[in-house]
C-alpha positions, 0 to 999 in steps of 0.5 A: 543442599540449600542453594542461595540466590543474592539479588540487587535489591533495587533491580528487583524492586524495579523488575516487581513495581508497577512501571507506572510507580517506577523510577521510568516514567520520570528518568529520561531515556536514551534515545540514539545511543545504548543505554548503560543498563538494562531495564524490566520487560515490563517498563520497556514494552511500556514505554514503547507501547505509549509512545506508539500511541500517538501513531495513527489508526492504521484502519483510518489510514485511507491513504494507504492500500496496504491490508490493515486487519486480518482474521485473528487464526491468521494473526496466530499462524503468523506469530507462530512462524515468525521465527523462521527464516524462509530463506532457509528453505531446505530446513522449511521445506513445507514453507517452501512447499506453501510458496509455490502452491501460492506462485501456482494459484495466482499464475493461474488466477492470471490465466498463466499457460500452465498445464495440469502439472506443470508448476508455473515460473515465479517467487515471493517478493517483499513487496511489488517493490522487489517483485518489480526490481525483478522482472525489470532485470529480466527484461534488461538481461533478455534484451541485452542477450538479444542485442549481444547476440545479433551484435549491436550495443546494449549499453542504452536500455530504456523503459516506457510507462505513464507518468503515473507510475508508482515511484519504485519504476523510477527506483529501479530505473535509476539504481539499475541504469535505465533510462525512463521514458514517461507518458506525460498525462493530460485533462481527462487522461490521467493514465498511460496512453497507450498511442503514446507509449507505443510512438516511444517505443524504440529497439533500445526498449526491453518492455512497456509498463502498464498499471492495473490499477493506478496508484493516483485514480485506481483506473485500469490501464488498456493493456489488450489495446497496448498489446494490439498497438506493440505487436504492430509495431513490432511486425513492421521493425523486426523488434521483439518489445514485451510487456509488463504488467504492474497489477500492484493494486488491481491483481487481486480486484480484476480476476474477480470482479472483472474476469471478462477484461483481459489484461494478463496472460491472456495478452500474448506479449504479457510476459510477467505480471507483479502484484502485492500480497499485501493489497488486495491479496488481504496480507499485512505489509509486506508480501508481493509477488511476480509471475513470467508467462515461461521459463524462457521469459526468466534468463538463467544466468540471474537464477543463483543456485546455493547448497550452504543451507542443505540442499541445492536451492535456486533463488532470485530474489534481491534480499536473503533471509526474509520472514516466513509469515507473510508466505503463510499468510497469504496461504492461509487467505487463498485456503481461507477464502477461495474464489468465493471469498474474495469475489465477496470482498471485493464487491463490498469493497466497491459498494463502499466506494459507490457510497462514497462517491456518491456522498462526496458528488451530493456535497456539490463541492468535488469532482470525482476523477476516478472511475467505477471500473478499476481499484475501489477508490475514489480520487476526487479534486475540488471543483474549477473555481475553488482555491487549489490549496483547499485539497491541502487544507482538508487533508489537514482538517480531516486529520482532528477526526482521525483520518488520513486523506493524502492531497497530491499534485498530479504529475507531468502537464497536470501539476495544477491538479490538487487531489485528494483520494480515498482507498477503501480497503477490506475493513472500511465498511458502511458505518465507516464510510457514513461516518467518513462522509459526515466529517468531512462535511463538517471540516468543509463547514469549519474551513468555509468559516473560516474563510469568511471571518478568519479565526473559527469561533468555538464554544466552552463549556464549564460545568461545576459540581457542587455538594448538597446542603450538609444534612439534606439527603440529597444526592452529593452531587446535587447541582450543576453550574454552567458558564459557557463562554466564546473563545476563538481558535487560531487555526494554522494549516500546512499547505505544504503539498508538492508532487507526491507521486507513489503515495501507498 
């Protein structure tokens, strides 16, 4: 039997034509609400794909912290579970079996008292985001049990941490009702004081908030003084005030290249730690991960126990379904690398930023503002004397090299800093950072130009082709005519800076 397929013969003309030949590329398309028909898969991976084209280069987004390249066996694994709901962790039992084998190795990165066998306390987090959402709801459920218990009032916790903190501190203080207390910084100081931050602490305070590696100049926080200082506090009152500690950026960096510098569990009043996959941990966004020192540090009551998927399942996490790629990925880079390799990493990350600073200090234009121990970066201002607005004008101009440099005003008592930072990730290596450092001379050239005389000259160069002679034997471009003129660019720059605290 002969079967007969009839098809409209435009859409096949469309489904086969070159989609730059088609009717696409000239129709317009909607944009905010559902187009009529469908379109090929060709014309409309196209379309998305060009128009992704004037995004920038993630690899020359120095702004960010954020993994931007992983080894191509990783992209692989990732893609081939990308569509499993880790959610589901009864039908993806390996999955979830590759998760806690992650919890486990990073609880005892962080020198966790975990014994042989024993499994430590902790989850996958979209992000230190979330990762942070929860452990802050852990301090708040604890100190209300305490406070209900002894039966005093509980409707008034509080918070104390810098004025650097990343911006999710103030999220979960105010989708969570409680009040933050910050660390105003000062000149020289751009951290968490940790005198101060125990002086605020009151009984009303479920935890103080340190940063293992600032999101403004990279420096570690003094957790070992903060705990010395908390825990004296908290013999002479009677209080039971913990810590935690935000290792966002430097939880992966300090165990390797730092591993006498104790800021983890090894603190005693350190009860849970947060840190991103998706950092230093060498993952694409978006992975983090938090860690409690025991059971008794993650009340019950907020764990959920469900059995709709299969089997009895605990879970305390702020979303449900989320992928399972970043999971495996993560996996994939402990396995991949070992200690060994991110020991390795992470000395090539600070050789890059040695070489940075030292190209930016021999300029003889900034002042470096982080330090050499701490998250490889290097926070750097413009030195006393030079217009402020110039941090903002080189943001700008860096950009026409491809380059993103953030330029931010520092927070509380430190507003009139402008500063501009440059995070060194994995894959920003030395050809980079040379290349780097020559364009920013360069765009400091152009801006010092333009200062002097206003418009920025720039030359032009016409070249003509002409064809030999008709029967010359020479070649048929035989002559080239150069007409070079003079034309001045206008160049305008936005100086719209204002605080930009949280930049990641």
């Amino acid at each position: 039997m002969v079967l007969t397929h009839v098809h409209d013969l435009d859409e096949v003309a469309a489904a086969s034509a070159v989609v730059f030949a088609s009717r696409y590329v000239q129709e317009p398309l909607p944009r905010y609400e559902l187009g009529e028909k469908s379109i090929s898969k060709d014309a409309a991976y196209q379309i998305i794909h060009d128009e992704l084209l004037l995004d920038s280069s993630p690899r020359l987004n120095l702004a960010s912290f954020v993994t931007t390249w992983m080894e191509p066996e990783c992209d692989k694994l990732m893609l081939e579970a990308i569509n499993k709901n880790y959610a589901d962790m009864d039908e993806y039992p390996v999955t979830t079996e590759l998760q806690n084998r992650c919890v486990n190795i990073i609880a005892r990165l962080f020198n966790a008292p975990v014994s042989a066998g024993e499994k430590a306390v902790g989850v996958g987090t979209v992000g230190s985001s979330e990762a942070i959402m929860l452990a802050g709801l852990a301090f708040k459920r604890r100190w209300q049990n305490r406070r209900k218990a002894a039966g005093k009032t509980y409707d008034k916790p509080n918070i104390v941490t810098g004025a650097n903190v990343q911006v999710c501190w103030e999220k979960f203080a105010r989708y969570f009702e409680v009040e933050l207390k910050e660390v105003k910084l000062r000149e020289g100081c751009y951290v968490m004081d940790p005198d101060e931050a125990v002086r605020m602490v009151d009984e009303n305070t479920i935890c103080v908030a340190a940063i293992l590696g600032s999101t403004l100049t990279g420096e570690f926080e003094d957790v070992r003084r903060l705990n010395d200082l908390l825990a004296a506090k908290n013999k002479r009152t009677g209080w039971d005030t913990p810590i935690h500690v935000d290792a966002a950026s430097g939880g992966f960096i300090a165990p390797f290249l730092y591993p006498e510098l104790e800021w983890d569990f090894r603190v005693p009043l350190v009860k849970s730690i947060n840190v991103s996959g998706h950092k230093y941990g060498l993952v694409y966004a978006g992975v983090g991960w938090v860690i409690w020192r025991s059971k008794e540090d993650l009340p019950e009551d907020l764990i959920f126990h469900i059995n709709y998927l299969g089997a009895d399942q605990p879970t305390f996490t702020l979303n449900f379904s989320k992928g399972s790629s970043h999971i495996i990925a993560q996996y994939y880079q402990f396995l991949r690398l070992g200690f060994e390799g991110y020991r390795n990493v992470m000395e090539n990350c600070m050789e890059s930023a040695r070489i940075l600073r030292e190209g930016l200090e021999r300029m003889g234009r900034f002042t470096i503002i982080s330090k050499e121990q701490g998250v490889p970066l290097v926070a750097f201002t413009f030195k006393p004397g030079e217009d402020t607005s110039l941090a903002f004008r080189l943001s700008s101009e860096l950009r026409r090299f491809g380059w993103i440099v953030p330029a931010y005003t520092m927070p509380a008592n430190l507003e009139h800093m402008a500063v501009l930072r440059v995070v060194v990730r994995e894959d920003f290596g030395r050809p980079l950072a040379e290349r780097f450092l020559s364009n920013v001379r360069m765009a400091l050239d152009e801006l010092d130009d333009a200062a002097k005389g206003g418009p920025v000259p720039k030359m032009r160069v016409t070249i003509e082709l002409e064809p030999a002679p008709r029967g010359s034997g020479e070649e048929a471009l035989a002559r080239v005519v150069k007409r070079e003129s003079v034309v001045a660019v206008q160049r305008s720059v936005s100086l719209a800076g204002g605080k930009t605290k949280g930049v990641c």
